[in-house]
Kinemage of the C-alpha trace (Angstrom):
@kinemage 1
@onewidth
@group {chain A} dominant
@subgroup {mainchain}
@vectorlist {calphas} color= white
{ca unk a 1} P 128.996 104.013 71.367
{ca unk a 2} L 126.359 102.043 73.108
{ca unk a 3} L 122.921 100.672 71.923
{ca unk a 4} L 120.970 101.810 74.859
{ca unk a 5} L 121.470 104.088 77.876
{ca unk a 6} L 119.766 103.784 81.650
{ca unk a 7} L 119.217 105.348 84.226
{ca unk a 8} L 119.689 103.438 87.721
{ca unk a 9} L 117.876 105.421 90.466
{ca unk a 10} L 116.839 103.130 93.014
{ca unk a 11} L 118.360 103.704 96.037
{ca unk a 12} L 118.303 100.541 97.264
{ca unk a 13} L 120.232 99.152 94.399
{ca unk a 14} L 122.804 102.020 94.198
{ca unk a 15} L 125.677 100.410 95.721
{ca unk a 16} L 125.564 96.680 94.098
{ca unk a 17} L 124.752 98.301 90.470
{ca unk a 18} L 128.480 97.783 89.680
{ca unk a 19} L 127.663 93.683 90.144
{ca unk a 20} L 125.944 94.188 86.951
{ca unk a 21} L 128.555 96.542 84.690
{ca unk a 22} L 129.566 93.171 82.693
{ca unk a 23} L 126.046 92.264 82.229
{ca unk a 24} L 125.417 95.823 80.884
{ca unk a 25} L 128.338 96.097 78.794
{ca unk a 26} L 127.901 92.442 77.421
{ca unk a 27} L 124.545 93.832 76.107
{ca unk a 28} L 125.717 97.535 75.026
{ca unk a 29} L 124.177 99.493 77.697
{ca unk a 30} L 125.631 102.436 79.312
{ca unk a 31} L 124.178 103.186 82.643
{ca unk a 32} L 124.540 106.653 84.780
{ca unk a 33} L 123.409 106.040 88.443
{ca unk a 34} L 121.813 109.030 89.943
{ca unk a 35} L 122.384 111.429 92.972
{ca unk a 36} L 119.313 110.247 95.086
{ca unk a 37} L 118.456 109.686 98.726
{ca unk a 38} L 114.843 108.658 98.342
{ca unk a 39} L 113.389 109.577 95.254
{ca unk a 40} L 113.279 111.312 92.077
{ca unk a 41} L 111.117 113.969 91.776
{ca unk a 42} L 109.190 114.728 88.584
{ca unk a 43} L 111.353 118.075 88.062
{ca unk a 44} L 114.424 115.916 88.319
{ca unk a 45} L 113.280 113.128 85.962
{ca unk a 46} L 112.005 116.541 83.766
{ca unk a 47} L 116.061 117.601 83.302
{ca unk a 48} L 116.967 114.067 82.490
{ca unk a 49} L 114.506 111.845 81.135
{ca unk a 50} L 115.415 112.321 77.664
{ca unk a 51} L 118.705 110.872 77.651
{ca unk a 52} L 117.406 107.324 78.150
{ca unk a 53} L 115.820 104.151 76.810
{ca unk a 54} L 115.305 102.695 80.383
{ca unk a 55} L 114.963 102.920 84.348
{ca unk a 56} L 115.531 101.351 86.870
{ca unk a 57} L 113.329 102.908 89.399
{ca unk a 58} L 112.932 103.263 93.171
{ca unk a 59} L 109.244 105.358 93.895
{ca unk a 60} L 110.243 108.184 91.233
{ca unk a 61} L 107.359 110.823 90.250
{ca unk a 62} L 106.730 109.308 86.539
{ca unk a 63} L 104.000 111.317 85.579
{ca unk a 64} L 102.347 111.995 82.836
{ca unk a 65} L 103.933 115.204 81.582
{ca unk a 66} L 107.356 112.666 82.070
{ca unk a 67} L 106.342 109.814 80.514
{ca unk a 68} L 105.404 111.841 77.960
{ca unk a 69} L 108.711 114.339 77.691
{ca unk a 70} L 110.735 110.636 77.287
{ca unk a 71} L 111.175 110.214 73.683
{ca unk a 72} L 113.152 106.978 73.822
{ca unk a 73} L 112.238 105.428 77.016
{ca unk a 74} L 111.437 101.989 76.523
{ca unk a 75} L 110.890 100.396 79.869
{ca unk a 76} L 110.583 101.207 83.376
{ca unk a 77} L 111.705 98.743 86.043
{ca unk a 78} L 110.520 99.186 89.201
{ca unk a 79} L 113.013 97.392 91.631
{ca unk a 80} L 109.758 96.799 94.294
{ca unk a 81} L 106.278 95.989 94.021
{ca unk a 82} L 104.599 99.262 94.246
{ca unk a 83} L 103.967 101.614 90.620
{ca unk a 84} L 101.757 103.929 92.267
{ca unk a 85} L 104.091 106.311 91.499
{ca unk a 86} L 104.096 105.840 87.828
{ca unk a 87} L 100.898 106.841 85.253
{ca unk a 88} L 100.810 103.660 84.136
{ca unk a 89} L 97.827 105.228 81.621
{ca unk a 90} L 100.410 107.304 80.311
{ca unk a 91} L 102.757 104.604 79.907
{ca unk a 92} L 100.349 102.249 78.051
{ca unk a 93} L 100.202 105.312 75.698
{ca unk a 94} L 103.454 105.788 75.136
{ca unk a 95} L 104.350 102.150 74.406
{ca unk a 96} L 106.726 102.090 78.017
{ca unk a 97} L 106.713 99.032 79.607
{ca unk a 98} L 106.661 98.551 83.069
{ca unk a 99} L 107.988 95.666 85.476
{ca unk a 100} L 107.967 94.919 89.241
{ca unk a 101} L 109.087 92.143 91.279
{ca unk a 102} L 105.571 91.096 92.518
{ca unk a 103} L 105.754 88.610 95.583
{ca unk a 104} L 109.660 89.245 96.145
{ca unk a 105} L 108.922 90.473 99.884
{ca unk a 106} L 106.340 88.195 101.088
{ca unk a 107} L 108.633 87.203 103.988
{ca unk a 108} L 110.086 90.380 105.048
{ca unk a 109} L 107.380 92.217 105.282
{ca unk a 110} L 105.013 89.468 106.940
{ca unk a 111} L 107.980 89.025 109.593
{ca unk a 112} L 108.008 92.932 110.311
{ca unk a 113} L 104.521 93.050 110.773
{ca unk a 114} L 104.366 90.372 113.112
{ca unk a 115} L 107.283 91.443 114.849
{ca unk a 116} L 105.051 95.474 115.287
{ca unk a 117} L 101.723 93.232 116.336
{ca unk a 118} L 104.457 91.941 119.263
{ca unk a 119} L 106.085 95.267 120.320
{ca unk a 120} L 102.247 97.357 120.283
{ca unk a 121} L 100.663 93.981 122.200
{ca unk a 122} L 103.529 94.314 124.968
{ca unk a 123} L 104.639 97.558 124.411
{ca unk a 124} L 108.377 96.486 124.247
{ca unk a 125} L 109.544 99.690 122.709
{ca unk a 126} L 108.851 101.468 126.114
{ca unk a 127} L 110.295 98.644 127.965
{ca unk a 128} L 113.426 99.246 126.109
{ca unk a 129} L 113.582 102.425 125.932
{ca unk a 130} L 113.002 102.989 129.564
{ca unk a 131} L 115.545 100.183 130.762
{ca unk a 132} L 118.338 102.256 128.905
{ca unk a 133} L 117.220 105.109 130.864
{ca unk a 134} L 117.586 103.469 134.145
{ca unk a 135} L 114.657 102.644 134.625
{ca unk a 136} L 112.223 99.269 135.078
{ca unk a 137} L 109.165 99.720 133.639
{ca unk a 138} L 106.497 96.025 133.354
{ca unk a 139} L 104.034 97.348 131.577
{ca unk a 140} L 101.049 94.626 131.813
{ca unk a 141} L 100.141 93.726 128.098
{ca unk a 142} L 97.873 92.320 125.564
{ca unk a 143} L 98.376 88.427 124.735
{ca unk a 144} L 98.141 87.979 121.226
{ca unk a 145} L 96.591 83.956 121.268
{ca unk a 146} L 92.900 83.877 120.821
{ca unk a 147} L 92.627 87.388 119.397
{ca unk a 148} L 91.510 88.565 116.104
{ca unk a 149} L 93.931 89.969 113.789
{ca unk a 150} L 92.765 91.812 110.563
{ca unk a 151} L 94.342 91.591 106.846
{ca unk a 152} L 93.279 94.524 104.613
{ca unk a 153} L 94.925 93.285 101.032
{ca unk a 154} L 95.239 89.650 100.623
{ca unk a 155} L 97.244 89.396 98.372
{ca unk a 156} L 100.669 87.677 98.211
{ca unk a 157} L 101.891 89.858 100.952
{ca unk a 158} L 98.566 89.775 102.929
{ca unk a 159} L 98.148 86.288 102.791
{ca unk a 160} L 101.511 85.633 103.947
{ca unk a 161} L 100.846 87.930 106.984
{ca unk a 162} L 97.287 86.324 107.605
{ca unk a 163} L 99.647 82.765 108.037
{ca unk a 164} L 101.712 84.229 110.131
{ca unk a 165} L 99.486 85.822 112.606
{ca unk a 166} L 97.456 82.336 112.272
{ca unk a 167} L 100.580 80.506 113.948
{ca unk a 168} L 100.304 82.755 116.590
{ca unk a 169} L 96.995 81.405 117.439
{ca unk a 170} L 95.126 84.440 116.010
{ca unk a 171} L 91.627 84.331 114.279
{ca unk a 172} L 91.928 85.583 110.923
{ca unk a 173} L 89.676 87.871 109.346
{ca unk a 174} L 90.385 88.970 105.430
{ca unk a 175} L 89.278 91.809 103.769
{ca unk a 176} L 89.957 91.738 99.627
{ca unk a 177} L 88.051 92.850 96.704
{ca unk a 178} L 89.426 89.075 95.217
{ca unk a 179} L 87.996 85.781 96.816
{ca unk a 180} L 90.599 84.625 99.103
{ca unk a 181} L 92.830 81.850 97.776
{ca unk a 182} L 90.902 78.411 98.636
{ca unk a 183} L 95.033 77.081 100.333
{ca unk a 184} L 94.838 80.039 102.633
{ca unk a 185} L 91.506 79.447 103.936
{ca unk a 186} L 91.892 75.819 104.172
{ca unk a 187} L 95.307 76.362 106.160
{ca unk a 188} L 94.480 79.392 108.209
{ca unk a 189} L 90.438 79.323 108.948
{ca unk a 190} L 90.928 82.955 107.635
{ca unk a 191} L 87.165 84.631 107.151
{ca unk a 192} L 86.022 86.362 104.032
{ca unk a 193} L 84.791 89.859 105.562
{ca unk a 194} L 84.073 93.212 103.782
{ca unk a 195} L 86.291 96.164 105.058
{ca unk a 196} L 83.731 97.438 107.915
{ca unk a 197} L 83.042 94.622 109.794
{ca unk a 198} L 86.979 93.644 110.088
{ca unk a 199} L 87.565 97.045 111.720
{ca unk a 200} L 84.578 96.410 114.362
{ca unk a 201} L 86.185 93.397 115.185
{ca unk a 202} L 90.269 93.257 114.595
{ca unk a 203} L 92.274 93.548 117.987
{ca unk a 204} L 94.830 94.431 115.374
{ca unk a 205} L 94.809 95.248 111.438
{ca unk a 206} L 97.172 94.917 109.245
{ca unk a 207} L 97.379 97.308 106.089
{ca unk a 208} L 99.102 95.204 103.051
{ca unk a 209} L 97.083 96.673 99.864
{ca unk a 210} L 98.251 98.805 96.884
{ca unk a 211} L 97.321 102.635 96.550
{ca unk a 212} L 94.717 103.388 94.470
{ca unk a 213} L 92.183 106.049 94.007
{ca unk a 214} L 89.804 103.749 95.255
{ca unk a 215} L 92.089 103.307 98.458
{ca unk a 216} L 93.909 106.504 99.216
{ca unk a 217} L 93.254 107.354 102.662
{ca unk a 218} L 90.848 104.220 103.344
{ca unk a 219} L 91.372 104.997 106.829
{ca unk a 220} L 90.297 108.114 107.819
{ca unk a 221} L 88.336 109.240 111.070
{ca unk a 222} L 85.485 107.008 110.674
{ca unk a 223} L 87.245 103.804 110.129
{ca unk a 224} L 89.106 104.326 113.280
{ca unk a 225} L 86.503 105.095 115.297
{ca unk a 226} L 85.401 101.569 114.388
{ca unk a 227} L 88.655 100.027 114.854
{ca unk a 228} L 88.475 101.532 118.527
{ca unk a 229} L 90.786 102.480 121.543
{ca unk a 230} L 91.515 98.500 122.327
{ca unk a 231} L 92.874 98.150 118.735
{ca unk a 232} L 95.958 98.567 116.944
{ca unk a 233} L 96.708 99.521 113.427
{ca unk a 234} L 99.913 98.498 111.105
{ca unk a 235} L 101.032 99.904 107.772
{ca unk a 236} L 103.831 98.556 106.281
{ca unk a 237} L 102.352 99.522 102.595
{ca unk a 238} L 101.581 103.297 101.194
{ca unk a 239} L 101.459 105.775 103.599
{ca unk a 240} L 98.914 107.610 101.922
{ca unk a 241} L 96.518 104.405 102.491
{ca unk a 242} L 95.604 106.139 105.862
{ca unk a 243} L 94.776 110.008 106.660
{ca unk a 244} L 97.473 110.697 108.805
{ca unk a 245} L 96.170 113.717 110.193
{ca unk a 246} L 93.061 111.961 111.614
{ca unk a 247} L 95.636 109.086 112.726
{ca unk a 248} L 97.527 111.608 114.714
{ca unk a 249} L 94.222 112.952 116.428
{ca unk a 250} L 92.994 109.152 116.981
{ca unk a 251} L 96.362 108.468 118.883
{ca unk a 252} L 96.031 111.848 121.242
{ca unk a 253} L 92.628 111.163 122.081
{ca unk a 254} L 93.622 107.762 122.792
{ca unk a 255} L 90.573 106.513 120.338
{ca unk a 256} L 92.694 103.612 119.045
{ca unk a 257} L 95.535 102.032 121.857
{ca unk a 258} L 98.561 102.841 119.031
{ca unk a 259} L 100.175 102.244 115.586
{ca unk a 260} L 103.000 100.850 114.066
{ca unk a 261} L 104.309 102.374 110.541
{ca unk a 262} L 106.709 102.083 108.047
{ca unk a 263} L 105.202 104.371 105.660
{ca unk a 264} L 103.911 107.633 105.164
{ca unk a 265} L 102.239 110.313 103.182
{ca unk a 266} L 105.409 112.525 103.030
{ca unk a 267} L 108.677 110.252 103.486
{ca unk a 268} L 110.999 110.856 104.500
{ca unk a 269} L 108.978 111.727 107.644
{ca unk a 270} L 109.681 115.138 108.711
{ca unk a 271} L 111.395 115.335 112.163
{ca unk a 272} L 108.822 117.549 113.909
{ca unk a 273} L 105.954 115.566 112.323
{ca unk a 274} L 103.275 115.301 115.386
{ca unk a 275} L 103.561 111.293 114.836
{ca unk a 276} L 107.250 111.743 116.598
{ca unk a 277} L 105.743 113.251 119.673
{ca unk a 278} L 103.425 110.200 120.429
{ca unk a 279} L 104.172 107.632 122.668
{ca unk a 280} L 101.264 104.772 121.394
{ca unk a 281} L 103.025 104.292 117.694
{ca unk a 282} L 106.406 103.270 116.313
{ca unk a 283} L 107.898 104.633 113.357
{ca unk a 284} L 109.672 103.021 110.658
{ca unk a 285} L 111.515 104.048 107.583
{ca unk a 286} L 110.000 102.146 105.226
{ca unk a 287} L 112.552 99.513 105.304
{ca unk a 288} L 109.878 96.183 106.014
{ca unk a 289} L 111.319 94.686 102.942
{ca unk a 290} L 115.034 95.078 103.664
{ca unk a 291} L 117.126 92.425 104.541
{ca unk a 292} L 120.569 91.172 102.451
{ca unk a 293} L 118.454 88.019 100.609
{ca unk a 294} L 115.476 90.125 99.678
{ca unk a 295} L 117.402 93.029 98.347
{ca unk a 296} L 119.814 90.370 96.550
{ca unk a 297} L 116.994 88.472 95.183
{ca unk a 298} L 114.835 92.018 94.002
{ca unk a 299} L 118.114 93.609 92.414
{ca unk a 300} L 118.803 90.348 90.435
{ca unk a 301} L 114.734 90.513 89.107
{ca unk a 302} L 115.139 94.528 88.634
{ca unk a 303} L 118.323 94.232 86.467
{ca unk a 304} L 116.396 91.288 84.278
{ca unk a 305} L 113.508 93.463 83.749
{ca unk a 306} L 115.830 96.082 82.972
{ca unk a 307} L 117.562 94.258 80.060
{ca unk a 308} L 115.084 91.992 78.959
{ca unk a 309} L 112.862 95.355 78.271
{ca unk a 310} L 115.408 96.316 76.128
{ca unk a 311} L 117.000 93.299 74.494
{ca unk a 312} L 115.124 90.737 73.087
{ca unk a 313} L 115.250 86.731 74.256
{ca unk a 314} L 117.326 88.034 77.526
{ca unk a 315} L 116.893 86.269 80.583
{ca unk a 316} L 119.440 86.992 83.976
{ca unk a 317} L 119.226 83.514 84.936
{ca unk a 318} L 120.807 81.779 81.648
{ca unk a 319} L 124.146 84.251 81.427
């Protein structure tokens, strides 16, 4: 019988998990691999959560009344950077430890949102979307050189974004609770700005912070009536960082020129969601961070939190 039993509901991991089996088995852990397509609701984990000493977790519902129903979970390991999703109070209570693989999508998502900035700018969606139609649509667009682009988080995401949109000949403006690190402003010219004054004067903004209380729905009608109808807006973070309903409204009334996002409040993103009838945003499906090295790289840090929670002295990177 084995020491320790997991449960592997990540998504993204789901069909390399079997990469790992000798890893587990050299360590006595039995792992199940659950039946999910996004997430795991807190009434699933509820019917299940007793059964194991660890997770390996996608953007499950740990709450409290969870957390708390788990009498021998030991660790949580979030394969991803985000643990909104978990009561981490509750979890500090209950002696579970929780890992994420901080800074493991710097790239990916920094290339994805500079990649958006370029399709809103020159509106190549339409332009491809119309050409497959038979048509030949030149819309005239924005250049990107010598405008201002706007980082909301700089953290190890945000600052990789704010160097990216600096090659592109972009003034920088950052807005962080942190001081911005002394490298990035040296390198990029970025500017130290509070939250306010980067929407008055972004061309485009770029969403890269965690969800908090303090910033659920930070953008909300007000803040994009300051951003304005020659801006553009990005959000390849937590959809519930911006009210969607008064995003939706923004975009009709053409108060802001369009949006790019990856995220939502509700994912995945129902199909006759008002967002899908809009012309001025693209929708992704939360997928900024996915390429083959990133997910390699995350499921290889996942797996090591995993184990390492459990066993003492483990490390991936020595087996």
């Amino acid at each position: 019988m084995s020491t320790y039993r997991v449960l592997i509901s990540c998504p993204l991991i789901k069909d390399n998990i079997h990469d790992y089996a000798d890893e587990f088995d050299a360590h006595d852990i039995e792992y199940d691999v659950a039946d999910v397509d996004q997430q795991l609701t807190a009434s699933e984990l509820l019917d299940v959560i007793d059964r194991y000493d660890g997770v390996l977790a996608g953007d499950d519902e740990f709450t409290s009344e969870v957390i708390e129903s788990a009498d021998s979970l030991t660790v949580i390991s979030k394969w991803g950077i985000g643990i909104d999703a978990i009561d981490t109070q509750a979890a500090e209570d209950n002696d579970v430890t929780i890992h994420n693989t901080p800074g493991a999508f710097n790239n990916e998502v920094a290339d994805v949102v500079t990649g958006y900035a370029i399709m809103l700018t020159r509106e190549l969606h339409h332009v491809d979307s119309s050409v497959r139609n038979g048509d030949w649509v030149c819309p005239r667009g924005v250049s990107l050189a010598g405008k201002t682009f706007g980082v909301i988080g700089v953290g190890d995401i945000g600052s990789t974004v704010a160097r990216r949109a600096d090659a592109l000949g972009m003034n920088v403006l950052g807005a962080d609770i942190q001081p911005l690190p002394d490298d990035l402003v040296a390198d990029t010219g970025i500017e130290h700005v509070d939250r306010e004054e980067l929407l008055r004067r972004a061309d485009v903004v770029s969403l890269n912070c965690a969800l908090t209380p303090e910033t659920q729905s930070m953008i909300g009608e007000t803040e994009l009536e300051l951003l304005g109808p020659n801006s553009y807006l990005i959000n390849t973070a937590r959809g519930k960082l911006v009210d969607q309903d008064a995003l939706v409204e923004a975009l009709e009334k053409d108060a802001i020129a369009g949006a790019a996002l990856d995220v939502f409040e509700e994912e995945p993103l129902s199909e006759d969601d008002p967002l899908t009838e809009l012309d001025s945003v693209i929708l992704g499906s939360h997928n900024a961070q996915n390429t083959e090295e990133a997910v390699s790289r995350v499921n290889d840090l996942a797996v090591e939190n995993l184990i390492s929670g459990l066993v003492e002295d483990y490390s991936l990177s020595s087996r």
